[in-house]
C-alpha positions in Angstrom: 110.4 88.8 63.5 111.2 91.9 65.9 110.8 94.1 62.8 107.8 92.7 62.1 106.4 93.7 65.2 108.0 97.0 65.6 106.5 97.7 62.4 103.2 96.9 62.9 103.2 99.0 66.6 104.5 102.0 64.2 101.9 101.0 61.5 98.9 101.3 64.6 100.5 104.8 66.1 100.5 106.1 62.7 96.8 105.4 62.4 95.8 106.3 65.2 97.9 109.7 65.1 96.0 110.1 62.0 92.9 109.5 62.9 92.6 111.7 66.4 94.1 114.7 64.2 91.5 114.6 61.7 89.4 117.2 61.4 86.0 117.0 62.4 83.8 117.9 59.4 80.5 119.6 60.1 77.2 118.4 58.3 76.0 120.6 55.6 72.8 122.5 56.2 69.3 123.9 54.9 66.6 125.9 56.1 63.6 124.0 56.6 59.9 125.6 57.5 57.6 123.8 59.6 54.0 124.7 59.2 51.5 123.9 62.0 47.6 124.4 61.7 45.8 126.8 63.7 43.7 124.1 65.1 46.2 123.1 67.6 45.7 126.3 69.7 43.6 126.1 72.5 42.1 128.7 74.9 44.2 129.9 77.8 41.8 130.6 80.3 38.7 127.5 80.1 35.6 128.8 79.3 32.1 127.9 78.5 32.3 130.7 75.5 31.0 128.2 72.4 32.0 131.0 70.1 35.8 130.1 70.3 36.7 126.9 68.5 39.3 125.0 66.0 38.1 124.4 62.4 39.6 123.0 59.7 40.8 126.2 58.7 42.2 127.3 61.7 40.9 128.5 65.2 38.3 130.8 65.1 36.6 133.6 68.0 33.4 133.5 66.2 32.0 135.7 68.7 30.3 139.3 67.7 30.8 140.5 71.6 34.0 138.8 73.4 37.4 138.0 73.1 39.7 135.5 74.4 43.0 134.4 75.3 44.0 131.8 72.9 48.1 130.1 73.3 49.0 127.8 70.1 52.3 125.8 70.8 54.9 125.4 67.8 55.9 122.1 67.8 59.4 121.8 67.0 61.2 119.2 64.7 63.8 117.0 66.4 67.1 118.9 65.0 70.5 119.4 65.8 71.2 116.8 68.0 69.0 117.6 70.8 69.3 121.4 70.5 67.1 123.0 72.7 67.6 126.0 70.2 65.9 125.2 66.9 63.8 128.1 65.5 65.7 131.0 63.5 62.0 132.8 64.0 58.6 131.8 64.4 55.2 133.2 63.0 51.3 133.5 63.6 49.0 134.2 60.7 45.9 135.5 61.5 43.0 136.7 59.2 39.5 138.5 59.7 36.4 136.3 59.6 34.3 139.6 59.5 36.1 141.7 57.0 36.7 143.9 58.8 40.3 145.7 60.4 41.3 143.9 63.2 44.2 144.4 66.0 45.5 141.6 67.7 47.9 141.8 71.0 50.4 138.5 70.7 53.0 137.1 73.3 55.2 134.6 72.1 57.5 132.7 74.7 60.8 131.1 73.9 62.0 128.4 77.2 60.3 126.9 79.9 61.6 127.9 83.0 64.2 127.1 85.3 67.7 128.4 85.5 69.0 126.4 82.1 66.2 127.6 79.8 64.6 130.8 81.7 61.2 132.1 79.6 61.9 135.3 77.5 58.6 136.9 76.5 57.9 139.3 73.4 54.7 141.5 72.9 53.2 142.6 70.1 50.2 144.0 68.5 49.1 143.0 65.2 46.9 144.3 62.3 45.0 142.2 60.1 44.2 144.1 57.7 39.6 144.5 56.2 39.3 141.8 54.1 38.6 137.9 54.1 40.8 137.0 51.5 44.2 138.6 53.5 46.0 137.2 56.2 48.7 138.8 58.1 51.8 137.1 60.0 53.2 138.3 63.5 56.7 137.5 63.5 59.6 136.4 66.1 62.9 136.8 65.7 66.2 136.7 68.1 66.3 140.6 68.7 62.5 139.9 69.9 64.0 138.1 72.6 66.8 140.1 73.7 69.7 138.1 71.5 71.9 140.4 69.4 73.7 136.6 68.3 73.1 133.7 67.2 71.8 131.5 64.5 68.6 130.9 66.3 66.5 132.1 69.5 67.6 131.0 72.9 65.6 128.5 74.2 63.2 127.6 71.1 62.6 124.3 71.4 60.0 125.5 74.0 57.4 128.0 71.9 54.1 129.4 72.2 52.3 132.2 71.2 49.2 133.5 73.2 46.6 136.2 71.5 43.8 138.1 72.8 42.0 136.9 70.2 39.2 139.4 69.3 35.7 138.4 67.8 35.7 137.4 64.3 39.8 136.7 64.1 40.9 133.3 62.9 44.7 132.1 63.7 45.0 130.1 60.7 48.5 128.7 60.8 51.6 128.9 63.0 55.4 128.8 61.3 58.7 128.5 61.7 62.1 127.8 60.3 64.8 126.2 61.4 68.3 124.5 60.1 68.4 120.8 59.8 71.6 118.9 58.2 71.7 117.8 55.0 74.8 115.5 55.5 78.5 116.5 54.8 
């Protein structure tokens, strides 16, 4: 009967040895892109100016005479276990209602403030090229933000973009991709 129990303590250290070395195996992942419509942007500054509005194709500065600061948020998936550091880049497409050439100053801002997830802020200017039909995409990626690492930008699970957005632009859709698991 003492063997019996001595072999059933060995049994349970065995196991447990074995399970506490096992190696932890990570989930397998693939790039996922996440498309949200332009219609989600609102303006920056409030304003009376009716010539600014969403549509169902996207959000349009119908104006002839007057631009305005427009900030579209890009709504992250849940991924990651709670990463606060989702997007590999993010995007803006914009196109010209007029047909005509366009350029279009953009800041997009990864964080929220605070110490933990401080906001990092990249500029840039965009041009949409004279036609209707063409739409051109603004694009984010970690060396926008001061990262020279990384699988994704700092801080991304908190993401806008803000545009002066010139008379007759529309911001027709905002992007971005991100890793999600797959299972192991």
């Amino acid at each position: 009967m003492c063997h019996l129990r001595l072999s059933a303590a060995l049994a349970g250290v065995v196991a447990a040895y074995g399970l506490a070395t096992t190696p932890i195996s990570m989930a397998a992942e693939i790039q996922q892109t996440m498309v949200v419509p332009g219609a989600t942007c609102q303006l920056s500054i409030p304003t009376t100016n009716t010539g600014v509005r969403p549509k169902a194709t996207g959000f349009r500065n119908e104006s002839i005479t007057t631009s305005n600061f427009v900030i579209c948020p890009l709504v992250t998936p849940t991924v990651r276990s709670s990463n606060a550091n989702p997007l590999t880049n993010g995007y803006i497409i914009l196109s010209s209602l007029d047909g005509q050439a366009h350029s279009v100053s953009c800041t997009a801002v990864a964080g929220f403030g605070g110490n933990v997830f401080p906001p990092k802020y990249s500029t840039k200017s965009i041009a949409i090229p004279a036609s209707t039909s063409d739409s051109f995409a603004g694009s984010w990626t970690l060396a926008d933000f001061g990262q020279s690492s990384g699988d994704s930008i700092y801080g991304s699970a908190w993401f806008t973009i803000t545009c002066n957005l010139p008379p007759q632009v529309q911001i027709q859709t905002l992007q971005g991709n991100y890793y999600t698991e797959i299972g192991n």
